[in-house]
PDB file as gemmi writes it, atoms N, CA and C in Angstrom:
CRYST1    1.000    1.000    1.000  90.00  90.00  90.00 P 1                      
ATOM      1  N   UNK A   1      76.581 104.922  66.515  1.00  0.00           N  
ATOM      2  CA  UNK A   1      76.487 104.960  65.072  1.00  0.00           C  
ATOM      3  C   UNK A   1      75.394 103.986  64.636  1.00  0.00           C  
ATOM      4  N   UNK A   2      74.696 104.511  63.991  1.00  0.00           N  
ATOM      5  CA  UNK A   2      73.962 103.065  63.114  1.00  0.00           C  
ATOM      6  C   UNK A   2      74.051 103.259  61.463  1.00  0.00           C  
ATOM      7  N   UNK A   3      73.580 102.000  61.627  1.00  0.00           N  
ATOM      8  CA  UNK A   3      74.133 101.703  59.935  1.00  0.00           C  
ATOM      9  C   UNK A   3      72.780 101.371  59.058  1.00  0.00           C  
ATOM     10  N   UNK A   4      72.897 101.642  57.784  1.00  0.00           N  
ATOM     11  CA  UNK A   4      71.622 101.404  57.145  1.00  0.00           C  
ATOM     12  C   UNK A   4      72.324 100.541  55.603  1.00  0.00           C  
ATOM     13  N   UNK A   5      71.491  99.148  55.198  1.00  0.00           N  
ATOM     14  CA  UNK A   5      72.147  98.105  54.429  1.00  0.00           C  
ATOM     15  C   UNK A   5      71.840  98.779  52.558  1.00  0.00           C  
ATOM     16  N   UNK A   6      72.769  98.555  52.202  1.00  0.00           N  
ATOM     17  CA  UNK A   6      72.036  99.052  50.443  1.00  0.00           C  
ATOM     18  C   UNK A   6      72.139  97.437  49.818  1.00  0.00           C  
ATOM     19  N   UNK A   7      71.493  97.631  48.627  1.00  0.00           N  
ATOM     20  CA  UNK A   7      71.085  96.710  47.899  1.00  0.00           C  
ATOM     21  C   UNK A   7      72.724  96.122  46.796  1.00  0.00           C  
ATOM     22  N   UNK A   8      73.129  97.529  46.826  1.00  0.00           N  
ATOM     23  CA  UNK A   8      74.260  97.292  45.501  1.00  0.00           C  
ATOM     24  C   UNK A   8      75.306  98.467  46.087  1.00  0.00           C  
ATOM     25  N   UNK A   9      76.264  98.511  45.047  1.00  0.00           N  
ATOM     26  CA  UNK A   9      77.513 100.072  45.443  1.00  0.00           C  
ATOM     27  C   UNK A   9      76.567 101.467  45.069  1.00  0.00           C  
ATOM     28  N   UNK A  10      76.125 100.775  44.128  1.00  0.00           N  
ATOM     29  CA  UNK A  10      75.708 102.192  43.381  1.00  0.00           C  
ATOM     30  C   UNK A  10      74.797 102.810  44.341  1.00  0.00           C  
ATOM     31  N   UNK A  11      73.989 101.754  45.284  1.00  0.00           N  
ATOM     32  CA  UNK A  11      72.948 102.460  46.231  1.00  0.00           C  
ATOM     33  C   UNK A  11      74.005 103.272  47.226  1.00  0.00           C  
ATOM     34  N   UNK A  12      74.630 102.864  47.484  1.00  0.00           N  
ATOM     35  CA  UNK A  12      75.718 103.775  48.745  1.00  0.00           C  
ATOM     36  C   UNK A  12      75.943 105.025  48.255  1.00  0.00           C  
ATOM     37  N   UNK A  13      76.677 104.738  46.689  1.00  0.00           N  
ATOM     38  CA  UNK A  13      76.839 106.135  46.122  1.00  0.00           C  
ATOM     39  C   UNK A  13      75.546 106.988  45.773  1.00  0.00           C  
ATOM     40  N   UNK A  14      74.471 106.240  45.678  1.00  0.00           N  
ATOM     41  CA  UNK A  14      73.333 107.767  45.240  1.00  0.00           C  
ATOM     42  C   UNK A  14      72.551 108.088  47.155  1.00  0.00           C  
ATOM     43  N   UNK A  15      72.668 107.115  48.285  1.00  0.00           N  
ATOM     44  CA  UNK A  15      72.944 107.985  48.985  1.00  0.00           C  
ATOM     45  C   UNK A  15      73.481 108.602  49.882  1.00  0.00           C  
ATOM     46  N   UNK A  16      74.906 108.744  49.241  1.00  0.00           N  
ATOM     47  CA  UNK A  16      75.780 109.660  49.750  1.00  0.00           C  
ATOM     48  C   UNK A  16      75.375 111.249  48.907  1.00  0.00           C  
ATOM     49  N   UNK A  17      75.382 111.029  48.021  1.00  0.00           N  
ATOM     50  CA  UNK A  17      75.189 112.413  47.007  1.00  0.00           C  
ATOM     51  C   UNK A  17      74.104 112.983  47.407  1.00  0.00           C  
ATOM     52  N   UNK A  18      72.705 112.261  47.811  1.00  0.00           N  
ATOM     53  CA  UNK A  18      71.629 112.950  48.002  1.00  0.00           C  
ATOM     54  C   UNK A  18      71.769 113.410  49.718  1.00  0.00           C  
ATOM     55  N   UNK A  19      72.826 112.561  50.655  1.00  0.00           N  
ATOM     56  CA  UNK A  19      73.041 112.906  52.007  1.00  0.00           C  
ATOM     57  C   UNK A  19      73.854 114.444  51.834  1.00  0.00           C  
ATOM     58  N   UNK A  20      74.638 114.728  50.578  1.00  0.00           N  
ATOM     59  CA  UNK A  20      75.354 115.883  50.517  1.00  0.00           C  
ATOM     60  C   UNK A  20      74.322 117.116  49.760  1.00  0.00           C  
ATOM     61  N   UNK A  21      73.087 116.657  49.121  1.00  0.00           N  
ATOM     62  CA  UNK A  21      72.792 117.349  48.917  1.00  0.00           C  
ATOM     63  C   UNK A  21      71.830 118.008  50.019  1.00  0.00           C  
ATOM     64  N   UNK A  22      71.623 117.501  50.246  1.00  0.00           N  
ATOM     65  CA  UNK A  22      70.710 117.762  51.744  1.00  0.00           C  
ATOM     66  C   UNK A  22      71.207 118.514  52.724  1.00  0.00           C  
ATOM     67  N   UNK A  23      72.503 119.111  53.055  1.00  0.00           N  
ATOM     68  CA  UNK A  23      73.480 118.992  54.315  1.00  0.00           C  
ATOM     69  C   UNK A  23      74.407 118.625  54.914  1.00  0.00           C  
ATOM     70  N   UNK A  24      74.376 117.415  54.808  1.00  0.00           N  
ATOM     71  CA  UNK A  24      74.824 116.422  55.507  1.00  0.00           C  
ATOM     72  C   UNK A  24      76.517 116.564  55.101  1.00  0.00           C  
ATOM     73  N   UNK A  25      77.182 115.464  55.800  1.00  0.00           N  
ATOM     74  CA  UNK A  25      78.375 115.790  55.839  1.00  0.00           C  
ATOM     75  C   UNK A  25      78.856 113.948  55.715  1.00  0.00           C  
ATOM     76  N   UNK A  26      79.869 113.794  54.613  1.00  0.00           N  
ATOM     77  CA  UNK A  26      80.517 112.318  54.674  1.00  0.00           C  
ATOM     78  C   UNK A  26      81.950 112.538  55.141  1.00  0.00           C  
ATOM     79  N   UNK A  27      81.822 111.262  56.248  1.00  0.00           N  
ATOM     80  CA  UNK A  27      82.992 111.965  57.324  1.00  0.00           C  
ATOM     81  C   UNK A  27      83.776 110.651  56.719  1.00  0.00           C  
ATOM     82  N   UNK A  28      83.223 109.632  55.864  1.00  0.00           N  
ATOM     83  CA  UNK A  28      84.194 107.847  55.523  1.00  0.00           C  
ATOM     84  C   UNK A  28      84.166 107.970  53.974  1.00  0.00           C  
ATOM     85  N   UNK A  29      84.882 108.475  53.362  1.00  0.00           N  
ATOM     86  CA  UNK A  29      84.334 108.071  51.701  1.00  0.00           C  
ATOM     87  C   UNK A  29      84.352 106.714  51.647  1.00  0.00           C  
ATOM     88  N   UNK A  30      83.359 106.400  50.490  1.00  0.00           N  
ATOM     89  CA  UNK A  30      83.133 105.165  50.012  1.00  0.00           C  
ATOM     90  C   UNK A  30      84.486 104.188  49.818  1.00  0.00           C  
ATOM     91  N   UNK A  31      84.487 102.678  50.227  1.00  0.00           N  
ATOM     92  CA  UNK A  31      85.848 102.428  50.595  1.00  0.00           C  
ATOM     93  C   UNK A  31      85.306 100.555  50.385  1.00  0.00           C  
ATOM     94  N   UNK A  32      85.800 100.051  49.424  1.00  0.00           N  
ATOM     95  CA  UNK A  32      85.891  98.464  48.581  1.00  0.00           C  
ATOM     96  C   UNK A  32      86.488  97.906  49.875  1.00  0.00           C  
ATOM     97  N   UNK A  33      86.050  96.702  50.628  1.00  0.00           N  
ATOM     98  CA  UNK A  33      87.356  96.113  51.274  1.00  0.00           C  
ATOM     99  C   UNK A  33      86.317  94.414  51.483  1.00  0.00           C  
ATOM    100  N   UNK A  34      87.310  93.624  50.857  1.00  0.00           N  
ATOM    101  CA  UNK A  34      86.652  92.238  51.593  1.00  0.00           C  
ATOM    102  C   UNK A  34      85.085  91.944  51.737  1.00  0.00           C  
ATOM    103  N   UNK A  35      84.918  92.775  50.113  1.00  0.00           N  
ATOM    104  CA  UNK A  35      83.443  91.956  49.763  1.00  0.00           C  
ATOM    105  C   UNK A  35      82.548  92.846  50.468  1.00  0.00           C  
ATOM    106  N   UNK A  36      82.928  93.879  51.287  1.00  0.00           N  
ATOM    107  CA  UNK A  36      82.151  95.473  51.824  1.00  0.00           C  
ATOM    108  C   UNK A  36      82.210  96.412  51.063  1.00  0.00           C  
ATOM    109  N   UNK A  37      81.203  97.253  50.682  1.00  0.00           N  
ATOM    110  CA  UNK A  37      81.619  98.931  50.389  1.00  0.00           C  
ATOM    111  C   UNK A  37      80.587  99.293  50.967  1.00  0.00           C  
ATOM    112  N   UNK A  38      81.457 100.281  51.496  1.00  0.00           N  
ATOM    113  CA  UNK A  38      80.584 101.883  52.551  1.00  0.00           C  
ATOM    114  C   UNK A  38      81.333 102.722  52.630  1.00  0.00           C  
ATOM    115  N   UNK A  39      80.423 103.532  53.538  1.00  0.00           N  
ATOM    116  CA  UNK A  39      80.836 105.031  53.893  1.00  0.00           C  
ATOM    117  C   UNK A  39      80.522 105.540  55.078  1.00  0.00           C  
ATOM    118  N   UNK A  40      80.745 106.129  55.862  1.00  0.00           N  
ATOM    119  CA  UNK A  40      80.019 107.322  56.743  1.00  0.00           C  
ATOM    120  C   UNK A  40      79.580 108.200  56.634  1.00  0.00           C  
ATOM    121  N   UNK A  41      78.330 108.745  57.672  1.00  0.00           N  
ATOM    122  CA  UNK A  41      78.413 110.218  56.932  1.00  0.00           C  
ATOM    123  C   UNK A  41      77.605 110.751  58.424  1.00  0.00           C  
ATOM    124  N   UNK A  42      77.350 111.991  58.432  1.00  0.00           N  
ATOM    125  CA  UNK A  42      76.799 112.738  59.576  1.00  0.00           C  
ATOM    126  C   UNK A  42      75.753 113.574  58.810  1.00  0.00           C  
ATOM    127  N   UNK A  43      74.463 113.382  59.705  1.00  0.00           N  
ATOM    128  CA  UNK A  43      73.109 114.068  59.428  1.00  0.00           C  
ATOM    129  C   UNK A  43      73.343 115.317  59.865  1.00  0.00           C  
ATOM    130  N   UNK A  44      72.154 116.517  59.535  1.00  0.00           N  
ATOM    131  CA  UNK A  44      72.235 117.826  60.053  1.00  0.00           C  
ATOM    132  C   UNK A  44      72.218 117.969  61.626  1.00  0.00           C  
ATOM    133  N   UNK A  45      71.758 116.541  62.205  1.00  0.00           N  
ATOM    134  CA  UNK A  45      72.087 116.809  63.483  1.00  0.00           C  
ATOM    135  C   UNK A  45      73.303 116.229  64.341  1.00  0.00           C  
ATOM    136  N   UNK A  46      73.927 116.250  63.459  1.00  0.00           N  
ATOM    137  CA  UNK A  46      75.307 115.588  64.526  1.00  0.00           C  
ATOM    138  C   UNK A  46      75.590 113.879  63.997  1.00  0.00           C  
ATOM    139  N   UNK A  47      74.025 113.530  63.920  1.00  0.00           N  
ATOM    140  CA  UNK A  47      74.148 111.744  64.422  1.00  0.00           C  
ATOM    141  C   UNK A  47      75.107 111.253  63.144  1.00  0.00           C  
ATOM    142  N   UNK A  48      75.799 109.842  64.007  1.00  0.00           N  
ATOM    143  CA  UNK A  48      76.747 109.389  62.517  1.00  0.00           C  
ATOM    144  C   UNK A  48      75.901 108.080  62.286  1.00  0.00           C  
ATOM    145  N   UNK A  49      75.972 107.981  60.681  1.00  0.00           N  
ATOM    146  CA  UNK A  49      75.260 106.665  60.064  1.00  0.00           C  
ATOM    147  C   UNK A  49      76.454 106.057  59.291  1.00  0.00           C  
ATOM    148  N   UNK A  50      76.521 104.905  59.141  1.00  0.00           N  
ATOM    149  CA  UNK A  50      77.475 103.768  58.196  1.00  0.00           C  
ATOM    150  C   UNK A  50      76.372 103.221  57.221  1.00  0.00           C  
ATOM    151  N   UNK A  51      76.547 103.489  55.522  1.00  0.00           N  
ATOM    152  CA  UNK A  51      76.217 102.655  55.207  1.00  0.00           C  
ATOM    153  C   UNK A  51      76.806 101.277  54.490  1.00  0.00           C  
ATOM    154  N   UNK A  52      76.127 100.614  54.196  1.00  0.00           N  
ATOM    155  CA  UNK A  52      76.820  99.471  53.739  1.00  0.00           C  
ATOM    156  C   UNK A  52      76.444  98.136  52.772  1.00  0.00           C  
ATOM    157  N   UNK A  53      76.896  98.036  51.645  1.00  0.00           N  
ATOM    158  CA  UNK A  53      76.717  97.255  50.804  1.00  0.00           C  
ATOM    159  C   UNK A  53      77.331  95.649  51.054  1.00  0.00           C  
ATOM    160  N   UNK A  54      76.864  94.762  51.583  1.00  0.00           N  
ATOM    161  CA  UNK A  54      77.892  93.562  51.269  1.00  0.00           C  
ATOM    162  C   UNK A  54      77.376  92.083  50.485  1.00  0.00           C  
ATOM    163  N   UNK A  55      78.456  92.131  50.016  1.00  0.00           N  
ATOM    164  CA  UNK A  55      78.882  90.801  48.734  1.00  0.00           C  
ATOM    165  C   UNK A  55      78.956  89.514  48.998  1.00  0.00           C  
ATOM    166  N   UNK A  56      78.301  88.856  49.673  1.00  0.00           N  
ATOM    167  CA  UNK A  56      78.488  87.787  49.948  1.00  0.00           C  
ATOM    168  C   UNK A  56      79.362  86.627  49.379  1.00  0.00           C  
ATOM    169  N   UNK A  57      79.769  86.608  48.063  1.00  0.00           N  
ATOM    170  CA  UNK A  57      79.774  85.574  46.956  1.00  0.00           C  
ATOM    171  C   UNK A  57      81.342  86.222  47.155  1.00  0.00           C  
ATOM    172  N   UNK A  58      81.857  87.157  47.340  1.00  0.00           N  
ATOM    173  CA  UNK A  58      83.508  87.928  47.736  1.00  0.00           C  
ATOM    174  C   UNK A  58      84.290  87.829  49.199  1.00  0.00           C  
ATOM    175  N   UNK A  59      83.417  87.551  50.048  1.00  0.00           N  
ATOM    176  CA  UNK A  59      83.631  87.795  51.432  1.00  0.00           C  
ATOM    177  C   UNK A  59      84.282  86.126  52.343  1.00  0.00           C  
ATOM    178  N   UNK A  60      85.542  86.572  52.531  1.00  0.00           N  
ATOM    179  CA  UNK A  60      86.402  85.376  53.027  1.00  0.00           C  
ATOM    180  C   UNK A  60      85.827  84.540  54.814  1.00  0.00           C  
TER     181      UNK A  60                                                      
END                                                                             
């Protein structure tokens, strides 16, 4: 799996939407935990990506 970092939540969520518009498939919905939010998702070819937002200023 690899993972690719977003800036904010909202970046995870615009690309997840544009990963669905494309094909692609989100196999993790977007998911708040301990100063993280991400998701999973699978490209048109199989491969799985994580992305991931984290909060530093939240995170224990």
């Amino acid at each position: 799996m690899l993972s690719v970092d977003a800036a904010s939540p909202e970046e995870v969520d615009e690309l997840l939407e544009k990963v669905v518009l494309a094909g692609g498939t989100v196999f993790g919905k977007p998911e708040n935990k301990n100063g993280m939010y991400g998701a999973g998702f699978a490209d048109l070819d199989g491969h799985r990506w994580n992305v991931l937002y984290m909060d530093f200023s939240k995170m224990q």
